[in-house]
C-alpha positions in Angstrom: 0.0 0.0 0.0 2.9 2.4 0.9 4.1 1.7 -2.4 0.9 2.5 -4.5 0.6 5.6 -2.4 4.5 7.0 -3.2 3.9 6.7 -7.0 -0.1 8.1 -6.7 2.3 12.1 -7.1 4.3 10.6 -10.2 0.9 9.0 -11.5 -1.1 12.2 -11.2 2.1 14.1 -12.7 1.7 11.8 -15.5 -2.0 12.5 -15.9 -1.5 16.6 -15.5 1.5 17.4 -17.3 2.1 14.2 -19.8 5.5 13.4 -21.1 6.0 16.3 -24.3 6.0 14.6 -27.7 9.3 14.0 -29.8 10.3 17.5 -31.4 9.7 16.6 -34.9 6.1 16.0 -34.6 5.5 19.5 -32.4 3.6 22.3 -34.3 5.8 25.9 -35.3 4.1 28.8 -33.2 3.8 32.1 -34.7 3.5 34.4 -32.6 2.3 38.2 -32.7 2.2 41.2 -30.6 0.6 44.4 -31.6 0.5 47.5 -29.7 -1.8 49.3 -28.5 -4.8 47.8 -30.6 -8.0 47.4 -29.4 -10.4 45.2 -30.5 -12.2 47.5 -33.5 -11.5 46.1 -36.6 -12.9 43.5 -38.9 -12.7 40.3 -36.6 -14.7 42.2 -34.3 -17.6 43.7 -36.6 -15.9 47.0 -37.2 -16.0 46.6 -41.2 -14.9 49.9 -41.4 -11.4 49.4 -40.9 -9.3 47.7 -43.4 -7.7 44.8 -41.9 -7.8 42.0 -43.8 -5.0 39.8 -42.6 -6.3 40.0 -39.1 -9.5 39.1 -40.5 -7.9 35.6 -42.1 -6.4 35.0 -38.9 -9.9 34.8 -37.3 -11.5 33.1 -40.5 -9.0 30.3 -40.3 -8.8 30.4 -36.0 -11.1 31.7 -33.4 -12.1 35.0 -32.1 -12.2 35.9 -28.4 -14.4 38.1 -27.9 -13.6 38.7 -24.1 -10.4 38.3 -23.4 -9.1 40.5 -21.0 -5.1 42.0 -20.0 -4.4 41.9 -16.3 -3.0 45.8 -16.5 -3.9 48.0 -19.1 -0.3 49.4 -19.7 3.0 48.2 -21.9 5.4 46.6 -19.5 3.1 45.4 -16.8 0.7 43.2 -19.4 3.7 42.0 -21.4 5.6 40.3 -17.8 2.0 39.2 -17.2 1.8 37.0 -20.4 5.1 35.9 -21.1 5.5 34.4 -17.6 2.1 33.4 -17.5 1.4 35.3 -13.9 -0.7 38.6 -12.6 1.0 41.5 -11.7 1.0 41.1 -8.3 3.1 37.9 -8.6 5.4 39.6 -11.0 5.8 42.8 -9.0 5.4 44.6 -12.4 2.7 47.7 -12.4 4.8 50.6 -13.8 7.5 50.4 -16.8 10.8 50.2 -15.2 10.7 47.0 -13.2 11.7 44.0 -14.5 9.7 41.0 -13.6 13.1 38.7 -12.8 13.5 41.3 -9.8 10.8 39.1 -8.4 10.4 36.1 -9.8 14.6 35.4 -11.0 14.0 31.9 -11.8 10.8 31.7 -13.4 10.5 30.1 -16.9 9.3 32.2 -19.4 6.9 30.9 -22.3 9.5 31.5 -24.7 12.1 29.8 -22.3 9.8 27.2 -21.5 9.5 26.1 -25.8 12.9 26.4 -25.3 13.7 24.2 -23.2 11.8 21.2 -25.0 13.8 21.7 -28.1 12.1 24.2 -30.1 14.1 27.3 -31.5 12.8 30.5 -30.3 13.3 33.5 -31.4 12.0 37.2 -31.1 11.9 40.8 -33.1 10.9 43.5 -32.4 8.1 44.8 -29.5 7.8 41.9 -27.1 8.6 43.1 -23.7 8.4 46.4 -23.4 11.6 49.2 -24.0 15.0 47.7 -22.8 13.5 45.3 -20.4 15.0 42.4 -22.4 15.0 39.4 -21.5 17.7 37.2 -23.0 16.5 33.9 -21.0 13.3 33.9 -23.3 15.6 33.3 -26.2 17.5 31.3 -28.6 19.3 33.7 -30.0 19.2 37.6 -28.6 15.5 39.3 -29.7 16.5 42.0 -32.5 14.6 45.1 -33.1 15.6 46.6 -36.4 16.3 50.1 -36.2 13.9 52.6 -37.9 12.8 56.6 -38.1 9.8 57.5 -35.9 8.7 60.4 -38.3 9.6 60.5 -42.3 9.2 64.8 -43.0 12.0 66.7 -41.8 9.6 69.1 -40.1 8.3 66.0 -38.1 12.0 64.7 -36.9 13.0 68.0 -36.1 9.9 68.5 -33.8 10.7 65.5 -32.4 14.3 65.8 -31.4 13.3 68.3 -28.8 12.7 66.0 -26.6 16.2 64.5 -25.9 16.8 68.3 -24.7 14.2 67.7 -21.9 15.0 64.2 -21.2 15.1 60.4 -22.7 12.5 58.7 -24.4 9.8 56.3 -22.5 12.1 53.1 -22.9 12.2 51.9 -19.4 13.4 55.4 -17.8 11.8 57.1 -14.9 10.5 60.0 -15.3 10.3 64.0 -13.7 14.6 64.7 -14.0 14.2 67.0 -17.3 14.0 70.6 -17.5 11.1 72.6 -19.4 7.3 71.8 -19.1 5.8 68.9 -17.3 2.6 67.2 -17.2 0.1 68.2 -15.1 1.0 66.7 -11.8 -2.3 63.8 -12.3 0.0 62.7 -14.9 3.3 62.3 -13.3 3.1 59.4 -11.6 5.4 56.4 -12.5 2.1 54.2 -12.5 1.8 55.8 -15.8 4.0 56.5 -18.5 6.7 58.3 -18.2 6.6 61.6 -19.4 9.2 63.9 -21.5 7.0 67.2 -20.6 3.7 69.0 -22.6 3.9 68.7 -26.2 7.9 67.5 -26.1 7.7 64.8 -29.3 6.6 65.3 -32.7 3.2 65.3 -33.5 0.8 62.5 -32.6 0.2 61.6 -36.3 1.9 61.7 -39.7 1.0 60.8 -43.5 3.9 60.9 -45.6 4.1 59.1 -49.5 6.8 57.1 -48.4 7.8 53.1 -48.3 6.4 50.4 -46.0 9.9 49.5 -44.8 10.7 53.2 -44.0 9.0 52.3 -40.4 9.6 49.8 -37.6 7.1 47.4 -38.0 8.1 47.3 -42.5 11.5 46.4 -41.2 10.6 43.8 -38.6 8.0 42.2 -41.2 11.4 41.9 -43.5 12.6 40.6 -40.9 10.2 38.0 -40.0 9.9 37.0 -43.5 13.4 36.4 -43.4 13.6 34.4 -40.7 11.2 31.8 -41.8 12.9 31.2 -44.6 16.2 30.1 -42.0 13.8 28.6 -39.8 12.1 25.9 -42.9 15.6 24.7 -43.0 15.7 23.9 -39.3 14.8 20.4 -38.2 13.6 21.5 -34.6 10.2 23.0 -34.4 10.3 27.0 -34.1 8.5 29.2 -32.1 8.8 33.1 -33.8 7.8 36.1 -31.9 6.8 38.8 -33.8 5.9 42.5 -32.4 4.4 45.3 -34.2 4.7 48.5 -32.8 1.9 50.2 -34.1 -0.6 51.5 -33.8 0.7 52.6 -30.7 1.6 57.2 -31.0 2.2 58.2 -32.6 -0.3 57.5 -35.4 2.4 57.5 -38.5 1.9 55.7 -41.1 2.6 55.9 -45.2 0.1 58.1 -46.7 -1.4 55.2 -48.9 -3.2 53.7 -45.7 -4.1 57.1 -44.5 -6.4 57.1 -47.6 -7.8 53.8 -47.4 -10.3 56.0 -45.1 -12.5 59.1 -45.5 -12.3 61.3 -42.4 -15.6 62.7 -42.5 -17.3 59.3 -42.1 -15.3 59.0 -38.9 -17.8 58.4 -35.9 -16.3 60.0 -32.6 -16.8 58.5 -29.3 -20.4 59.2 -28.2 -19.6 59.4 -24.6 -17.3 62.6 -23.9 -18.1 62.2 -20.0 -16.5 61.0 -17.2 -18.3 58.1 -15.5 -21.2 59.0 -13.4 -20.6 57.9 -9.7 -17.4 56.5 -10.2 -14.1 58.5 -8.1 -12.1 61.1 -10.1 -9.2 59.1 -10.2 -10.8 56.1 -11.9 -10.3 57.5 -15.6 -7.3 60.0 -16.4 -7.1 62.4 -19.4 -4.0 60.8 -21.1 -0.8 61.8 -20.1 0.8 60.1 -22.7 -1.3 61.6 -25.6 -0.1 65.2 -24.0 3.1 64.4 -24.7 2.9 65.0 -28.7 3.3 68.5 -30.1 -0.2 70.3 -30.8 -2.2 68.4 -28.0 -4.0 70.1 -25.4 -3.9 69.8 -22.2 -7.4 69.8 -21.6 -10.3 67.9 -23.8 -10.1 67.3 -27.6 -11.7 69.1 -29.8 -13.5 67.3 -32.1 -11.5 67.9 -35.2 -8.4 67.5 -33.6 -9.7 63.6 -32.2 -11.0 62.9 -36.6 -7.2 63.1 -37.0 -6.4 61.3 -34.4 -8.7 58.5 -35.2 -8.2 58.8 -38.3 -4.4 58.0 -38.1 -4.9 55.4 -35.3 -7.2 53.5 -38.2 -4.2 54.1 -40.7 -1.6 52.9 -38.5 -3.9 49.6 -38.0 -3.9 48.9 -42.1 -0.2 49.5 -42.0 0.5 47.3 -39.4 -2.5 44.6 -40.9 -0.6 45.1 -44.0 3.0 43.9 -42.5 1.3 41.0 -40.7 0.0 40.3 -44.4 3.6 39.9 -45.5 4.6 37.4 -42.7 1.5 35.6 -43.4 2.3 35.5 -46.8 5.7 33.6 -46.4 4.4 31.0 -44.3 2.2 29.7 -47.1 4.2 29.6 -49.3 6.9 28.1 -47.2 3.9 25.4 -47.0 4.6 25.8 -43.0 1.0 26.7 -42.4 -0.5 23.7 -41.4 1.9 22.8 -38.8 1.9 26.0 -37.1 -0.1 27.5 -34.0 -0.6 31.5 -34.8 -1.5 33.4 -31.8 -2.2 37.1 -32.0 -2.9 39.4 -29.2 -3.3 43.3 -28.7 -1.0 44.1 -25.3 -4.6 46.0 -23.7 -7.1 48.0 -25.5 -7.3 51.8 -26.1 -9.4 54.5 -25.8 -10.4 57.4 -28.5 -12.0 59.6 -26.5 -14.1 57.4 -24.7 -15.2 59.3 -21.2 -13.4 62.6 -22.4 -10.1 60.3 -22.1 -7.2 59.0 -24.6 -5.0 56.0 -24.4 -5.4 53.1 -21.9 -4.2 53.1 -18.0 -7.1 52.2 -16.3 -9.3 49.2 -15.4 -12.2 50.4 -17.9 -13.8 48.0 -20.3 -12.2 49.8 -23.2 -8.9 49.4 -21.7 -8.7 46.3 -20.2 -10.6 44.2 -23.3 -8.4 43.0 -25.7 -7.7 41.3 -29.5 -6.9 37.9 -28.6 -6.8 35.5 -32.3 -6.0 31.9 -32.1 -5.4 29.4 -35.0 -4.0 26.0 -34.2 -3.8 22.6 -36.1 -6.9 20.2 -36.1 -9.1 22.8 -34.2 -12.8 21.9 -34.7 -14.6 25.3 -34.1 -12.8 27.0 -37.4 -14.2 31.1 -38.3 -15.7 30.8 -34.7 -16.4 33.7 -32.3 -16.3 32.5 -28.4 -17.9 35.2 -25.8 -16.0 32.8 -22.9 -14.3 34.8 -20.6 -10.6 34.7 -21.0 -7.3 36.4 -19.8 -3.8 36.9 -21.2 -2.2 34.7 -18.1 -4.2 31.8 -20.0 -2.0 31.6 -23.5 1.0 30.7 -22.1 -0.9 27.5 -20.7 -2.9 27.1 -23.9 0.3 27.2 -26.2 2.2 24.9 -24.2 -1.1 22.1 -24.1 -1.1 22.7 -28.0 2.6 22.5 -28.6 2.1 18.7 -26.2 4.3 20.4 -23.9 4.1 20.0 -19.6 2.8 22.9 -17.9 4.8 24.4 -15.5 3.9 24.7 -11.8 4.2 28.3 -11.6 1.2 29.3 -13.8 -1.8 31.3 -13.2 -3.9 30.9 -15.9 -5.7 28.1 -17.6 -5.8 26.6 -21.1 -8.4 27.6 -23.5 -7.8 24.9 -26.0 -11.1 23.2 -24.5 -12.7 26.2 -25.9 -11.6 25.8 -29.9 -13.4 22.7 -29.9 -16.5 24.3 -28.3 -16.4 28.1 -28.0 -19.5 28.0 -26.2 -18.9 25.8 -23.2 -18.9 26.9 -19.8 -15.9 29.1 -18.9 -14.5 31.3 -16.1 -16.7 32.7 -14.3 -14.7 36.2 -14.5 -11.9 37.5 -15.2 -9.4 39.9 -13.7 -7.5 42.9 -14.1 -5.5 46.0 -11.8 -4.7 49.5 -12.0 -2.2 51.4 -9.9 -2.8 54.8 -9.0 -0.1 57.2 -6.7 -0.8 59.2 -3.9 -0.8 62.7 -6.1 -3.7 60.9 -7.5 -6.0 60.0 -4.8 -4.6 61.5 -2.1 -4.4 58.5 -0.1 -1.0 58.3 2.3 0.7 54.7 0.5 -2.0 55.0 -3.1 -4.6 53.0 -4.0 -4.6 49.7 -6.5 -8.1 49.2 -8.6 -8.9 45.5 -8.7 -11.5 44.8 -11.4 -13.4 42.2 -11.9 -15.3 41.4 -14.9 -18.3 38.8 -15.2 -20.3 37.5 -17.2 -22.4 40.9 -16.9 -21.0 42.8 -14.8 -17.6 44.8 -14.0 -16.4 45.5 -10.8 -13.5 47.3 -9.4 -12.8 48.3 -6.0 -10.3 50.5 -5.0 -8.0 49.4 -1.9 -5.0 50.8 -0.1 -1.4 49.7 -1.6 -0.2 48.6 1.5 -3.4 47.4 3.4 -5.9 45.7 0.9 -8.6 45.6 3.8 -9.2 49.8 3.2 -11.7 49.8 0.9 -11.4 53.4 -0.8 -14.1 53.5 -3.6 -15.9 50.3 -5.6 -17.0 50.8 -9.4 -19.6 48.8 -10.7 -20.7 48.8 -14.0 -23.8 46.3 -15.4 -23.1 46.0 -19.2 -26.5 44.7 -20.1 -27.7 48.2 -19.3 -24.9 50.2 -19.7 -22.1 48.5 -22.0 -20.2 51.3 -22.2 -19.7 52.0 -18.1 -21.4 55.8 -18.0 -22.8 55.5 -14.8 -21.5 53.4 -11.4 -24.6 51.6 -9.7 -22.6 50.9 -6.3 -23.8 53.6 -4.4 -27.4 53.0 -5.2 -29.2 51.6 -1.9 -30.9 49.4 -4.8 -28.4 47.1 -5.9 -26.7 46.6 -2.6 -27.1 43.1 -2.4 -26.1 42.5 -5.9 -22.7 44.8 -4.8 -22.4 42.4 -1.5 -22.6 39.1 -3.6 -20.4 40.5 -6.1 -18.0 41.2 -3.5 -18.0 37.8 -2.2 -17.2 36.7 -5.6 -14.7 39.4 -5.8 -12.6 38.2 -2.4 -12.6 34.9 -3.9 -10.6 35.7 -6.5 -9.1 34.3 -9.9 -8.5 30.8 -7.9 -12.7 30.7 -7.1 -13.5 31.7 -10.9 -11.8 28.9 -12.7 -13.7 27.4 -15.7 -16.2 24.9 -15.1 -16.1 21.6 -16.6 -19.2 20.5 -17.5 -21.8 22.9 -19.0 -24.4 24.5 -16.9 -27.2 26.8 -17.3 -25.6 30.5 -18.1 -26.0 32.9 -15.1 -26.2 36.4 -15.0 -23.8 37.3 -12.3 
């Protein structure tokens, strides 16, 4: 009996994380990072926008319609996914921490391929600025070197702000001279900020090449690549990051005219969200970095041209991807190979008088998530199951036939791309830092959000003591999909904000996806 009972750990080992198949017969992985996009664009019903290469990654995959970062901002999501843990295991909520500082020996998803014989490599945006991380790799990630603007006029604008201080790459913030954000903006929770109007300008059309900009160069790149990597008798895993359309909005003119400004609808809800605490949604710090942005709201015309260029960027970027996808055709590697495609966090365009993302809104926090694999059933198919970023590394790895490591805090969704409509999570989770300049609270508050099947709630808690309840959001999305008004102060729906709250304390570990289907609640 003693003996049965000291192999029932290896047995269950066995049965959890089975023995990885032989190399040769592993699937490639493709897989793509895009910044800053937000799920608008063919995939996701907006037929407006010309993105045809995303769209035949969802026609041939699945779309996820709720999938959902775990913190709206560059550095912070990245750690999140590549190591498959929330920010509050990484340690990462700003942009200059690196998530090793915390977790040194954790195996990163690239690492993780790595070790079970597949080559990895990586070009340009995967983690975020000079937070490398050279563990992930094969061979050292590459980032080909590129302009930021094409007219002289633009370049020259923008060299202004090395006489004020570096560039967002993993610096801190607040040691130049000349203007500064206003001091909302200034905290390291945020971006970090070269001063008012310091850069070029937030968007650029100039009749120039593809390959004059980043992403042109990285999709060269890429393209390249896979023609080394067809040659290679170990299964690859290539990770591929697009830069835009994060600001600014520059993109050759060719895309810019793909659309027509004046059919550009602007964001219908110019307004702060009713009920909910000041600090909740910021302005966009970021934004007010670029040259000719006001401080304060912006003006209609000035947001067509923003939206316009965010749309044009998109197209440019789609248009890249297009190139990569391209070459794996016709390298015939196509039907071996897992292509994953995710937006870092979403975006807004005005949305509640605000621009960019930093924050646990619905706009920010709801991302692109696309996901083809070999012999999927559910092919072209949308799935409204929750899901979060801290779930592909697990999902790639249970694709690939890989183990899945110990350390993990997410689950795999390849259940899902047999039957999209199954029972899932029951929510799903996000967080948003914000300073004391901010809230004025002593140590600053940290937003938790959580978003179910109908509702989203966030409540706002002291850094250091989690048991101070500052402020609680709560949005119901079958009234109100767009989070205008907060319904947690009204005396009506306190026991719905008491149950909710239970659920909340609970956590990701009491939302984990149910096995067998059940009737669909409403919570």
């Amino acid at each position: 009996m003693k003996k049965i009972l000291s192999l029932l750990p290896c047995l269950l080992a066995a049965v959890i994380c089975p023995a990885a198949e032989p190399a040769a017969k592993r699937p490639n992985v493709l897989f793509i990072a895009v910044d800053d996009l937000r799920p608008e664009f063919g995939a996701y019903g907006a037929s407006y926008i010309k993105s045809p290469n995303l769209d035949r990654i969802a026609q041939a995959g699945m779309t996820f319609n709720r999938a959902y970062c775990q913190q709206a901002v560059c550095s912070p999501t990245r750690s999140s996914l590549m190591t498959g843990t929330r920010p509050d295991t990484t340690q990462v909520w700003d942009l200059v921490t690196h998530f090793r500082a915390a977790l040194p020996n954790v195996v990163t998803l690239g690492q993780h391929f790595k070790n079970h014989g597949y080559f990895v490599q990586g070009m340009g945006k995967i983690y975020h600025g000079n937070l490398a991380d050279d563990a992930t790799w094969s061979v050292p990630l590459t980032t080909p070197k590129a302009v930021r603007y094409a007219l002289p006029e633009n370049v020259k604008l923008d060299q202004r702000q090395y006489e004020i201080e570096p560039d967002d790459a993993g610096k801190s913030a607040g040691k130049g001279k000349g203007k500064k954000m206003p001091p909302a903006e200034k905290s390291a929770d945020g971006p970090p900020s070269t001063g008012l109007n310091s850069r070029g300008p937030a968007f650029e059309a100039a009749d120039v090449p593809d390959d004059t900009f980043q992403d042109g160069k990285v999709a060269d790149l890429a393209v390249a690549t896979l023609r080394e990597m067809s040659q290679k008798k170990e299964p690859f895993f290539l990770a591929v990051g697009f830069i835009k359309p994060h600001l600014p909005f520059v993109a050759p003119k060719k895309y810019w005219d793909l659309y027509d400004p004046a059919k550009l609808e602007l964001a219908p809800n110019k307004f702060r969200a009713k009920g909910a605490p000041e600090y909740a949604i910021l302005p966009g710090g970021e934004l007010r970095n670029y040259n000719g942005i006001p401080v304060d709201s912006v003006p209609d015309p000035l947001a067509r041209q923003l939206k316009h260029g965010y749309y044009a960027a998109i197209s440019y970027m789609d248009a890249q991807l297009g190139k990569v996808l391209d070459e794996l055709d016709r390298l015939g590697l196509r039907e071996n190979t897992i292509i994953v495609l995710w937006g870092d966090h979403g975006w807004k365009l005005g949305e509640h008088d605000a621009w960019c993302k930093h924050s646990n809104s619905e706009n920010d926090t709801n991302t692109p998530l696309l996901l083809s694999a070999p012999g999927m059933k559910a092919v072209g198919a949308k799935s409204n199951a929750l899901v979060e970023f801290v779930d592909i590394y697990p999902t790639l790895a249970e694709l690939a036939g890989l183990p899945l490591p110990a350390h993990l805090e997410g689950v795999s969704m390849k259940p899902l791309l047999d039957n999209p409509h199954r029972a899932w999570k029951t929510a799903a989770f996000s967080q948003y830092p914000r300073s004391r300049a901010q809230t004025n609270s002593p140590d600053g508050l940290m937003g938790y959000a959580m978003r179910t099947d109908r509702y989203r709630l966030t409540v706002w808690v002291d850094r250091k003591d989690h048991s101070k309840i500052d402020a609680i959001e709560l949005y119901d999305h079958q009234n109100d999909p767009m989070e205008n008004t907060s319904i947690a102060k009204d005396p009506a729906h306190t026991e719905l904000v008491e149950r909710l709250m239970a659920q909340w304390r609970r956590g990701w570990q009491g939302a984990q996806p149910i096995v067998q289907p059940s009737a669909k609640t409403n919570s």
